[in-house]
SEVO-714549 format. One record per residue (C-alpha): residue in three letters; x negated, y, z negated. Coordinates in pm, whole numbers, padded with zeros to 5 digits, always signed. Layout:
<rs>
alaXYZ
...
</rs>
This chain:
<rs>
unk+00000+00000+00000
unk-00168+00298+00120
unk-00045+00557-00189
unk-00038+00970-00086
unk-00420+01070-00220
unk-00493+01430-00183
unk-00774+01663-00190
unk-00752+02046-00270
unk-01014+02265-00079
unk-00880+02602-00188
unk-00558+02720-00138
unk-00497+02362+00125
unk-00412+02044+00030
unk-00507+01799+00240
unk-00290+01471+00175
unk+00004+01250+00348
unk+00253+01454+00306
unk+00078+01805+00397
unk-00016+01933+00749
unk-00312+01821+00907
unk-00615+02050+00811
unk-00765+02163+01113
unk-01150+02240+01157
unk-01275+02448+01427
unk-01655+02353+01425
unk-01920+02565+01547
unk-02211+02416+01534
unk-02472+02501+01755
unk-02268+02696+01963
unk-02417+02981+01862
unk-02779+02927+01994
unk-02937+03118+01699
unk-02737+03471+01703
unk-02565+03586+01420
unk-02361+03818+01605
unk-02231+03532+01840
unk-02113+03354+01467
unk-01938+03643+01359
unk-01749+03635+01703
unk-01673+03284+01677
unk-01520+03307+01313
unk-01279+03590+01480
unk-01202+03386+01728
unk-01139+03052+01539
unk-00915+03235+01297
unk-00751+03424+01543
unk-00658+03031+01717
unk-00458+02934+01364
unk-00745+02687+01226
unk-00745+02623+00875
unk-01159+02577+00816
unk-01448+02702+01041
unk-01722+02502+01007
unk-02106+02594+01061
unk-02459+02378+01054
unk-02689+02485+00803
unk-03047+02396+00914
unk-03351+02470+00727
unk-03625+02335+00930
unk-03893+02292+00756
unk-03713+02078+00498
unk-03487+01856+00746
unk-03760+01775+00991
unk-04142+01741+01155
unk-04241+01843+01492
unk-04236+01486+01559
unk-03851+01482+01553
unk-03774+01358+01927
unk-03475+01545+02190
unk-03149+01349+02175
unk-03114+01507+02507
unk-03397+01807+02592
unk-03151+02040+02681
unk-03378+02375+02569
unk-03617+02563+02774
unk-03757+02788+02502
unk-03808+02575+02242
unk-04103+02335+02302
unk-04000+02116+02002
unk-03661+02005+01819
unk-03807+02131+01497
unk-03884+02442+01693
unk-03490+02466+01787
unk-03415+02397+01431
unk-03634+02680+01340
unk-03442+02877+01570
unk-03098+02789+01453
unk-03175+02881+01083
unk-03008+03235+00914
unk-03113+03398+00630
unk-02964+03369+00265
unk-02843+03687+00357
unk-02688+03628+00669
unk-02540+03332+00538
unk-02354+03537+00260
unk-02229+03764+00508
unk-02112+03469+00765
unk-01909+03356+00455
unk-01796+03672+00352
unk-01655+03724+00674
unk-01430+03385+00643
unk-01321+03495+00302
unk-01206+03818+00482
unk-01027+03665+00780
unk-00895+03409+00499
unk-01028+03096+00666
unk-01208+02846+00493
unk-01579+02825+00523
unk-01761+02472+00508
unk-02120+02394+00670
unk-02293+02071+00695
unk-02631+02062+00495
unk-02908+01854+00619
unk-03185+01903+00331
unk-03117+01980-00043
unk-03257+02311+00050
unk-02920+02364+00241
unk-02718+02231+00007
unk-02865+02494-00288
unk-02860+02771-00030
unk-02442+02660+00032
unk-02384+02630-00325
unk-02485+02926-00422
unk-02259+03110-00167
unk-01935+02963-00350
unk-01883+02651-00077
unk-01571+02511-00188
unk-01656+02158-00009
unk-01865+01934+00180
unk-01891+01809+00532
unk-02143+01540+00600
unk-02256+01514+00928
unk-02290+01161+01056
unk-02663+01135+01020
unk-02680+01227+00699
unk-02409+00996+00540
unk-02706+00732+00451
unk-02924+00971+00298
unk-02817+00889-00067
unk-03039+01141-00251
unk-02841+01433-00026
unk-02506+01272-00117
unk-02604+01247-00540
unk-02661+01634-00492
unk-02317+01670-00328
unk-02125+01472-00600
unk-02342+01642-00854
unk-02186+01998-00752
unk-01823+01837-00814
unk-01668+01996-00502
unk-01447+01715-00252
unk-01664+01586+00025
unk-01528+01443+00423
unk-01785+01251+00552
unk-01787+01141+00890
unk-01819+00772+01031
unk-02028+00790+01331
unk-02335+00629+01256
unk-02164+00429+00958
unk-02058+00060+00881
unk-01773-00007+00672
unk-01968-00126+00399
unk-02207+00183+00468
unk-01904+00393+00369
unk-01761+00155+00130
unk-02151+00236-00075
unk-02044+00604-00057
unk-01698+00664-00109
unk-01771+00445-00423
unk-02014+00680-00584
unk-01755+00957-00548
unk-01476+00712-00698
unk-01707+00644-00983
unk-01742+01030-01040
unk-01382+01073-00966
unk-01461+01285-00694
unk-01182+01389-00399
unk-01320+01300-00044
unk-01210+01207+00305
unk-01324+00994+00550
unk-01328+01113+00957
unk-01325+00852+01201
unk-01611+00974+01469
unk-01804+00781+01710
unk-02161+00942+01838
unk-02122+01026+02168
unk-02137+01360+02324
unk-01865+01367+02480
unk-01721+01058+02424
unk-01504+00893+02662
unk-01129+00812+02569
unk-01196+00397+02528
unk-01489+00461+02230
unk-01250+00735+02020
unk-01104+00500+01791
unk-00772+00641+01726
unk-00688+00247+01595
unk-00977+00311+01338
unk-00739+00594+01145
unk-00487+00321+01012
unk-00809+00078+00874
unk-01019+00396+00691
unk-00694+00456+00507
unk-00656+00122+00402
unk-00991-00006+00295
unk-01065+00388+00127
unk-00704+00452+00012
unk-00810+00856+00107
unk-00746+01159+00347
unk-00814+01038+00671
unk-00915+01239+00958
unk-01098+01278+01328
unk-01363+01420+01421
unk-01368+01488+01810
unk-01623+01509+02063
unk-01434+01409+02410
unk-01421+01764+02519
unk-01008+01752+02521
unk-00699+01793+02324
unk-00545+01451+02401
unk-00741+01299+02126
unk-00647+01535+01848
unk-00290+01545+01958
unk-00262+01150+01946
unk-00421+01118+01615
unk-00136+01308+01454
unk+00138+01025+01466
unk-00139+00738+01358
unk-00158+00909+01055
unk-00465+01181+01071
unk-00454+01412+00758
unk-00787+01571+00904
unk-00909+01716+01267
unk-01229+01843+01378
unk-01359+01960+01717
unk-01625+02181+01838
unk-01519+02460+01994
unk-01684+02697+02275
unk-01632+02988+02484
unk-01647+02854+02783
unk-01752+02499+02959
unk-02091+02649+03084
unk-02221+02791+02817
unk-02570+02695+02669
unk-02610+02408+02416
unk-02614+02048+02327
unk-02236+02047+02212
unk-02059+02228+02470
unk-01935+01902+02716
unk-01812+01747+02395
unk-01613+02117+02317
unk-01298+02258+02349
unk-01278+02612+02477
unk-01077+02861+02319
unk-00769+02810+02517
unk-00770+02410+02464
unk-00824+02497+02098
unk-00521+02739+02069
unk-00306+02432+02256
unk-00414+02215+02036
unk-00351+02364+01709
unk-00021+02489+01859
unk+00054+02081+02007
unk-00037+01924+01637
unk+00235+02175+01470
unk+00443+02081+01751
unk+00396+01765+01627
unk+00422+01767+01300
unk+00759+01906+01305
unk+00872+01650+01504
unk+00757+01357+01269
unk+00886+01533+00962
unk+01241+01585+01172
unk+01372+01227+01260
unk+01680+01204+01455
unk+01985+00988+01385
unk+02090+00863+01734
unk+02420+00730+01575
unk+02486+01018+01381
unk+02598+01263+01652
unk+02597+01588+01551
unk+02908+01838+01630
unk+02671+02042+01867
unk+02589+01734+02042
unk+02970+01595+02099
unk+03018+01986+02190
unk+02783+01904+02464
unk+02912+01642+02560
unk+03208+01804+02692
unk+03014+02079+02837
unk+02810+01858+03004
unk+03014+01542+03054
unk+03311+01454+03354
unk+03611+01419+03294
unk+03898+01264+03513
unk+04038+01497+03783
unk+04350+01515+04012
unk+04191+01447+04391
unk+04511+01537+04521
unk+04886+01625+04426
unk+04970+01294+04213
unk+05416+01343+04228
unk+05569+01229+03856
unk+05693+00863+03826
unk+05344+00730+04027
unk+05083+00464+03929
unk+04763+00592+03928
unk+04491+00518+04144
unk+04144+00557+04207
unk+04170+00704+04559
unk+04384+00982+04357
unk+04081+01068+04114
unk+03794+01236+04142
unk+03521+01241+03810
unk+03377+01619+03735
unk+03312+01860+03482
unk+03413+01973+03220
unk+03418+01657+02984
unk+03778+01854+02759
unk+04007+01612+03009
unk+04033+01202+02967
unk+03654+01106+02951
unk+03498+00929+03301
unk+03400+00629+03092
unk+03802+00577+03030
unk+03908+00618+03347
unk+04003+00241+03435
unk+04245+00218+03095
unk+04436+00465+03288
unk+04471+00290+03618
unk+04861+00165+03695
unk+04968+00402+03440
unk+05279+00642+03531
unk+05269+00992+03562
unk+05515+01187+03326
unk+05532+01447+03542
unk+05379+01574+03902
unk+05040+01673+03852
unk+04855+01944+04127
unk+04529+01898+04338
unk+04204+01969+04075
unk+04403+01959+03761
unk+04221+01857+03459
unk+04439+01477+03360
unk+04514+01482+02998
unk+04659+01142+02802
unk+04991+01325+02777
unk+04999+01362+03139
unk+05055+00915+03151
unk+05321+00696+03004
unk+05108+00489+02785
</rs>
């Protein structure tokens, strides 16, 4: 029995019975300028998203110049640790990027990748965690999350199910809130590897929020997710399709964002509105004579005849003796003579 566990990060609640939380994710989309984040929390905000959520890289603690390209996509950085370097923001800046969210009243959250990062977060007032998929063996990083006593979503992508079973246990041992995102690694990643199927098992082996994390570059994804039970979304987003970066094919831009979040409310209200198919509604039977035939004089029928099809005709309105009646009617008399195109009535017959 999969009971309705929540988390709280601020004023959201992110359980069964709550809308899905929805993460626009920035990443690297902003190749290293702070004035390109700013934009991009603006924008994200501006789309309806509940969280925007950055990368916090401190280079020097998270990797060596030995670190090989996933894919060299950079021509000005000779190294990934060089990129890294590149990507980094000030304490400062980093205050001000979450200041910003506070003002737009969206929910900051940033994946660390050294304990560096996660001191630098913490002291900025992070209200949660977001492990990227990398990082959700790295057990010393995830003891310095559960130490700070703020929820934690971890994503899947490069973890087995006993891999996550290890870590969701030290947060149930600390009593700690956290969700799990079904992801697969694989930029973008093409509709048979998403998983959706994966949503249903996470909830019941972890018996937590559930969510996905998306990286095939469209909305279909998300929006399917929300009727196999997602509590959680999470896509990169990006200005456009050809802008620079290692994230952008696995993106949505701004306008697949906005139809997104607008599809899962869409959604939502649906699944939260079932419909009674044998409970007709007065509207509906109102409709159904607006919309419906009734049976109609073809010609002049005189009084004292037996009906017959040849003298019928079936057309709207449905206020007359209903087309689905019309053979009880058949042989019956006519009370009185009825003209061409009149509307038959069961008071016209003698029954």
């Amino acid at each position: 029995m999969i009971r309705d566990k929540k988390l709280q990060i601020e004023d959201k609640i992110i359980s069964e019975s709550s809308p899905c939380f929805i993460i626009g994710e920035v990443a690297q989309a902003h190749d290293g300028s702070l004035g390109i984040v700013h934009s991009y929390i603006d924008s994200i905000a501006d789309a309806g998203a509940d969280a925007v959520k950055f990368q916090t890289h401190i280079a020097e603690d998270e990797s060596t110049p030995e670190e090989p390209w996933r894919i060299k996509f950079s021509k000005q950085d000779e190294t990934r640790y060089d990129y890294w370097k590149r990507m980094e923001f000030t304490p400062y800046q980093w205050k001000g990027i979450k200041q910003h969210c506070d003002d737009r009243n969206i929910i900051f959250l940033s994946s660390p990748f050294s304990e560096s990062a996660v001191e630098l977060l913490s002291n900025l007032g992070i209200k949660a965690w977001k492990v990227a998929s990398g990082e959700t063996n790295n057990i010393p990083l995830i003891k310095k999350l559960i130490n700070t006593d703020l929820p934690i979503l971890f994503s899947s992508g490069l973890s087995t199910i006993e891999e996550l079973g290890k870590i969701t246990s030290l947060c149930k041992d600390n009593n700690l809130p956290h969700g799990i995102f079904q992801c697969t690694t694989a930029y973008p990643c093409p509709p048979e590897k998403v998983g959706l199927n994966i949503l249903q098992v996470l909830k019941k082996k972890f018996n937590c929020p559930v969510g996905l994390s998306d990286h095939s570059g469209e909305i279909f994804s998300g929006l399917g997710s929300i009727p196999l039970g997602a509590n959680m979304l999470e896509v990169h987003v990006t200005y456009h399709k050809n802008m620079f970066g290692p994230d952008v094919k696995s993106s949505l831009d701004l306008n697949q964002f906005r139809t997104l979040i607008k599809g899962v409310r869409f959604i939502e209200k649906i699944l939260n509105n079932p419909v009674d198919k044998l409970d007709l509604s007065k509207t509906a039977l109102g409709l159904k004579e607006t919309f419906g035939k009734s049976l109609i004089a073809k010609k002049e029928i005189p009084a004292n005849t037996p009906l017959r099809v040849d003298h019928l005709s079936f057309k709207k309105p449905g206020t007359g003796i209903s087309v689905t009646d019309y053979e009880k009617y058949l042989d019956k008399l006519t009370i009185k003579s009825i003209g061409k195109n009149t509307i038959l009535k069961p008071q016209d017959f003698k029954l």
